[in-house]
C-alpha positions as CSV (number, residue, x, y, z in Angstrom):
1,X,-14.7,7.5,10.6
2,X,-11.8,7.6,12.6
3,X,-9.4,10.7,12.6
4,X,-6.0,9.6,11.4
5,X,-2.8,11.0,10.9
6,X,-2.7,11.2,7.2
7,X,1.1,11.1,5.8
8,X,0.4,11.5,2.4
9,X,-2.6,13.2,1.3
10,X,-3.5,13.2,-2.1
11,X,-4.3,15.8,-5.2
12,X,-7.6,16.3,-4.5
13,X,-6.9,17.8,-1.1
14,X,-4.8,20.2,-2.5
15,X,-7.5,20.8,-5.3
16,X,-10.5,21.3,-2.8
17,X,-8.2,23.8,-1.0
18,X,-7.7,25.6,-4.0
19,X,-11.4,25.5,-4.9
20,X,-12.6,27.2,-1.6
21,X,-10.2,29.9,-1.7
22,X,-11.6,30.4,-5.3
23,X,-14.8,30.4,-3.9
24,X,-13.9,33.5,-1.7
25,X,-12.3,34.9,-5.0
26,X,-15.9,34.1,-7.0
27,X,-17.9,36.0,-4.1
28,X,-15.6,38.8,-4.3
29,X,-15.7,39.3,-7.8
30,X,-19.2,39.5,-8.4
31,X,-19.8,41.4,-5.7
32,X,-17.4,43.9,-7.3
33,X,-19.4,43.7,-10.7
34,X,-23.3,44.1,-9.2
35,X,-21.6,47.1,-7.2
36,X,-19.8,48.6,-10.4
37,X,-16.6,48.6,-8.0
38,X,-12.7,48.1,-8.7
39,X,-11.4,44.2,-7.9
40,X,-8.2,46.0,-7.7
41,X,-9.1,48.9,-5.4
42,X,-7.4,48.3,-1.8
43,X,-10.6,50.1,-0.4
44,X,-13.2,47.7,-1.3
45,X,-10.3,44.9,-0.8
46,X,-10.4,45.4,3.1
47,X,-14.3,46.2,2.9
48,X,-14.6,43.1,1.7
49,X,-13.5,41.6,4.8
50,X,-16.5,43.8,6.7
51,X,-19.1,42.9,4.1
52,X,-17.9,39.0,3.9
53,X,-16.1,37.8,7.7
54,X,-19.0,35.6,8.1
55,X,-18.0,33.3,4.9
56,X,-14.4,33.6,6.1
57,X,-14.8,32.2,8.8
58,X,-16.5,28.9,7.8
59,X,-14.6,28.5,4.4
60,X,-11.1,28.9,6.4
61,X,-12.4,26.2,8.9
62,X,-13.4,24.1,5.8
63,X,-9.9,24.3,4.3
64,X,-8.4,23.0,8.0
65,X,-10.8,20.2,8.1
66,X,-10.4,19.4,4.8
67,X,-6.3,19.3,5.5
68,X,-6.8,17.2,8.9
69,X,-9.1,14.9,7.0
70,X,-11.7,15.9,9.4
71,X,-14.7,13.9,9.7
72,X,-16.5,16.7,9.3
73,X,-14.6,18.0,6.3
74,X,-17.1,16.5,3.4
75,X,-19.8,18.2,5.5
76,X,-17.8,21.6,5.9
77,X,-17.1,21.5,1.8
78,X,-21.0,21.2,1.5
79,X,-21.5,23.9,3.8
80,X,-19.3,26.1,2.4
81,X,-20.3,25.8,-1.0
82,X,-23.8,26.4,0.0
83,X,-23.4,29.9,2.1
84,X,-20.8,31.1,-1.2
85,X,-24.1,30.1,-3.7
86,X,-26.6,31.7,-1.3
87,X,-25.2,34.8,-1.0
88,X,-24.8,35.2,-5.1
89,X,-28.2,34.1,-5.2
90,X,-29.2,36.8,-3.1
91,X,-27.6,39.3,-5.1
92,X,-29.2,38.0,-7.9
93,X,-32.9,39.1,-6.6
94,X,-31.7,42.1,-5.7
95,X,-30.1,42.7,-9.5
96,X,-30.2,39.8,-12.2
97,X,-27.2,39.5,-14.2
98,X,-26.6,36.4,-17.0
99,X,-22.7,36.4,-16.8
100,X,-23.2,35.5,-13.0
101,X,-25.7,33.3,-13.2
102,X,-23.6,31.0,-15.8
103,X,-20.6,31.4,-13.7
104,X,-22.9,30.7,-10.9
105,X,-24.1,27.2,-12.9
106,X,-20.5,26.4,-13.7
107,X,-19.3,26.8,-10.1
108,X,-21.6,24.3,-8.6
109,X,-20.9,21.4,-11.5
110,X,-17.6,21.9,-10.7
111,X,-18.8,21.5,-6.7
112,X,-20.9,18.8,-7.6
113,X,-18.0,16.7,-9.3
114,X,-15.4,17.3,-6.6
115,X,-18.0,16.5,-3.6
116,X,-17.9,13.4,-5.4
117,X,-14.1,12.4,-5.9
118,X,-13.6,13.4,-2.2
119,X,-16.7,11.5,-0.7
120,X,-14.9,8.4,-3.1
121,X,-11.1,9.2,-1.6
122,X,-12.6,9.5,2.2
123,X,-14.1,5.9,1.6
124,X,-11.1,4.5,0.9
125,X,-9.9,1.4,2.9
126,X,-6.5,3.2,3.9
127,X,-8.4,5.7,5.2
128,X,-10.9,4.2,7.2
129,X,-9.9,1.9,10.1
130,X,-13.8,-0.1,10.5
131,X,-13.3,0.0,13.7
132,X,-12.8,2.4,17.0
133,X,-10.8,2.5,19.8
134,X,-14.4,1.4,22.6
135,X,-14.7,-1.8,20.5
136,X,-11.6,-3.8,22.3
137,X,-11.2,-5.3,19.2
138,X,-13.1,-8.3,20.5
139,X,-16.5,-7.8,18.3
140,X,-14.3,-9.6,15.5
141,X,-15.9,-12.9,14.1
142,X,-13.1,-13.1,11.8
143,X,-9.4,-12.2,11.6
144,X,-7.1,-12.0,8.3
145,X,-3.8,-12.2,9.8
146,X,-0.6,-10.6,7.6
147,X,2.6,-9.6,7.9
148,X,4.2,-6.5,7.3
149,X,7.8,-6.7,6.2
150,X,10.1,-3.2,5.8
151,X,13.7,-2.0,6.2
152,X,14.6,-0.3,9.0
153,X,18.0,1.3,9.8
154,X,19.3,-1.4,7.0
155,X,17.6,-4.1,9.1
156,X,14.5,-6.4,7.6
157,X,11.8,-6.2,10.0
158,X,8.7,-8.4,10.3
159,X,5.3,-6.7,11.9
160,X,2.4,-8.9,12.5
161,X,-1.1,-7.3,12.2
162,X,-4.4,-8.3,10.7
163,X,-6.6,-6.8,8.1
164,X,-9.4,-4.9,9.6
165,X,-10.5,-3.1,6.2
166,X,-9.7,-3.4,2.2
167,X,-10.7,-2.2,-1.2
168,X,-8.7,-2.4,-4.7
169,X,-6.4,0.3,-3.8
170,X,-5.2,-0.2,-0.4
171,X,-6.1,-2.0,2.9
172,X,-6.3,-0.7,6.9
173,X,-4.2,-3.2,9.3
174,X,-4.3,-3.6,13.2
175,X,-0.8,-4.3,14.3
176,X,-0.3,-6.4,17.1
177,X,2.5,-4.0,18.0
178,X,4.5,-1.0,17.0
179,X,8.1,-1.0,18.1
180,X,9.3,1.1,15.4
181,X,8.4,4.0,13.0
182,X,7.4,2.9,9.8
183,X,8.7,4.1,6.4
184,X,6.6,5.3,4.0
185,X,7.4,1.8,1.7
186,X,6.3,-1.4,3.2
187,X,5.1,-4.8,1.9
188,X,2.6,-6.7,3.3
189,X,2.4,-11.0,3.1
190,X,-0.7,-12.4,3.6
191,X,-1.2,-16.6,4.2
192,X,-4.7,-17.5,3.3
193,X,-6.5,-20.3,1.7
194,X,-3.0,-21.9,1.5
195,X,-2.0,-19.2,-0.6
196,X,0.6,-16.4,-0.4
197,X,-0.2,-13.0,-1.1
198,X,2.5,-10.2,-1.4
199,X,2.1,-6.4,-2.2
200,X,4.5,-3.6,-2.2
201,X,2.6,-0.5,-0.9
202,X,3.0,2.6,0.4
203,X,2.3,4.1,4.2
204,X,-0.8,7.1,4.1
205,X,-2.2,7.0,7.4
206,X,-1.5,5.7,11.0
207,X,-4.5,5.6,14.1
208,X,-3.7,8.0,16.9
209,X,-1.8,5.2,18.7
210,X,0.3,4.4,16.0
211,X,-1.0,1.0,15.5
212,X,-3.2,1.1,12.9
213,X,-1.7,1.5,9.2
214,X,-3.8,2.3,6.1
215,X,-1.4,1.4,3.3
216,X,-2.4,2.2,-0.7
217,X,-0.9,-0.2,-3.3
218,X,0.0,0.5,-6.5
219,X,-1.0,-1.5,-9.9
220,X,1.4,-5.1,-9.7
221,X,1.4,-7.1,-12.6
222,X,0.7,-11.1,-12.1
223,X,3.5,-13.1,-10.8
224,X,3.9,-16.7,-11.7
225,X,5.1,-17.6,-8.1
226,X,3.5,-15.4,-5.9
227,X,-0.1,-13.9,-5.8
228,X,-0.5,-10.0,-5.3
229,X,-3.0,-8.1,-3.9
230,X,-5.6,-7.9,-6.9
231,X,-5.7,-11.6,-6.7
232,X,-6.2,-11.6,-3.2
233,X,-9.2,-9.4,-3.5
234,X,-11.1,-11.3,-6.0
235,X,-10.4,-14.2,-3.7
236,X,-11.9,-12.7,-0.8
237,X,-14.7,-11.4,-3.1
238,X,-15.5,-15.1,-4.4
239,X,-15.7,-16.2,-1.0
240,X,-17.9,-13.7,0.5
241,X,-15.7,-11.7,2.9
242,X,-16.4,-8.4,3.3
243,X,-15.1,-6.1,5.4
244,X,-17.5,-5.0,7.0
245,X,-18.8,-8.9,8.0
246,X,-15.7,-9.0,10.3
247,X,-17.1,-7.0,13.3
C-alpha cells in the first residue's frame, strides 16, 4: 500500500487510538491488583513508567502509525496487542487470578473484532492507489477514463483522470493533472459502455504528489436519467473488470 495523505480518517481510527491507550490502562491495572498496590498512588504511577517503558514505546509508535495510516499500522496494532497479552500472561504464571483472566479473554475479542474492521477500512479502494510511483503508469492494459467536476473559488472546474482502483464505497483516480487544491466534495462522470455515470463523493486521501485522489461516495438513490455509481459497479462486475486486471 501506498502511504497517502489521509484528509478524513474515519471512527475507527479514533477508536483503535483509544483502545491502545486502554491497553496501557488494562496493563496498569492488573499490575496494580497482582501487587495489592494503589491505581491512584502517584508512587507506583511513575514506577510504572520504570516497570512498563518497553510497552510504551511500541504502543505510542502504534498509535502514530495507526494516525498516519502507516503501512505498517495493522502490523503495529497486532504487535502491540500481543506484548500487552504477554505480559498479563506472564503474571498470571507467576499468580493466577479469574477476574484477570476474563478481562484478559474480553480484551482480545474485542482485539480480534477491531483487527478486523481496520484490516476491512485499509482495503478500501480510496485508500489504496493499486499502483506505485516505479510503475510509470505504463503496465496498464486498460484505462477507465472520468472526469472530476468541483467548484473552485465559485468557478466549475473539470479534472480529467482515470480509475486505477474501486469498490462499493469509493474509488482511487490518477489525475492527468492537478492545477488546483481540491475540496473535500467533488463529483466524478464517468462515459463507459455508452453510458453516463455520475456520483457525488467526498475527498479522503490524495498520493504524495497530489495526483492521486481516493474519493468515498455515499448511498445515491437510482436516477431515471443518469446512472450512479452502484450501477456502474455492477456493470463493471458483469463484465469482468477488476481492478486489479488493469495492471
Amino acid at each position: 500500500m501506498e502511504q497517502l495523505k489521509v484528509k478524513k480518517k474515519d471512527i475507527i481510527v479514533s477508536n483503535l487510538i483509544v483502545f491502545l491507550f486502554l491497553s496501557y490502562l488494562f496493563l496498569y491495572l492488573q499490575y496494580a491488583f497482582r501487587h495489592h498496590l494503589s491505581p491512584l498512588s502517584w508512587a507506583y504511577f511513575k514506577k510504572s513508567f520504570e516497570l512498563f517503558w518497553y510497552i510504551i514505546i511500541p504502543l505510542i509508535t502504534g498509535i502514530s502509525f495507526i494516525w498516519k495510516h502507516h503501512r505498517w499500522a495493522l502490523s503495529f496494532f497486532v504487535f502491540c496487542v500481543g506484548i500487552v497479552s504477554y505480559k498479563v500472561i506472564e503474571g498470571l504464571f507467576i499468580e493466577f487470578n479469574k477476574i484477570i483472566v476474563v478481562s484478559l479473554f474480553f480484551y482480545i475479542v474485542i482485539s480480534y473484532f477491531l483487527y478486523q474492521l481496520f484490516k476491512y477500512y485499509l482495503n478500501l479502494a480510496n485508500l489504496n492507489a493499486n499502483y506505485s510511483p516505479t510503475d510509470l503508469f505504463d503496465p496498464l492494459l486498460k484505462k477507465i477514463s472520468c472526469t472530476l467536476t468541483c467548484v473552485v473559488n465559485l468557478q466549475n472546474e473539470n479534472l480529467s483522470g482515470h480509475l486505477t482502483n474501486w469498490d462499493e464505497e469509493g474509488c482511487f483516480i490518477q489525475m492527468d493533472s492537478m492545477p488546483i487544491e481540491l475540496p473535500s466534495k467533488v463529483s466524478i462522470i464517468i462515459q463507459f459502455k455508452g453510458r453516463r455515470f455520475e456520483q457525488e463523493g467526498e475527498v479522503v486521501a490524495q498520493s504524495m504528489d497530489s495526483l492521486g485522489v481516493g474519493i468515498k461516495f455515499g448511498i445515491t438513490p437510482k436516477g431515471l436519467n443518469v446512472f450512479n455509481w452502484a450501477e456502474f459497479i455492477e456493470l463493471v462486475h458483469e463484465l469482468g473488470f477488476k481492478p486489479e486486471r488493469l495492471r
